[in-house]
C-alpha positions, 0 to 999 in steps of 0.5 A: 523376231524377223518379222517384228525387226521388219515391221520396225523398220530396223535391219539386224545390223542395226539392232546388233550395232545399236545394242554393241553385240555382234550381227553374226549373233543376232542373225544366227537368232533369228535364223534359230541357229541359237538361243536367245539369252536373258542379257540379249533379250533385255538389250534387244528390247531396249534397242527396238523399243529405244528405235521406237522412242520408247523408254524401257525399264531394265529392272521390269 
């Protein structure tokens, strides 16, 4: 995942604001502190793709 958020140009921070879940969540993911769950996933796609300017199906 840190590297995607790299090579988006997205920092943690911004994902975790952009998606309303807290950075020390996002971080602890990504470190491989915690698993991540559905809702979570579900709500980092659609920040990641909606950075891009990509739309996101949530029901796909």
């Amino acid at each position: 995942m840190e590297a995607l958020l790299w090579e988006m140009g997205i920092t943690q921070h911004k994902l975790a604001v952009s998606i309303g879940v807290l950075p020390l969540g996002i971080d602890e993911i990504v470190h491989g502190k915690r698993a991540i769950d559905t809702d979570t996933a579900d709500l980092s796609a659609a920040g990641m793709s909606a950075s891009e300017g990509l739309a996101v199906d949530p029901a796909s």
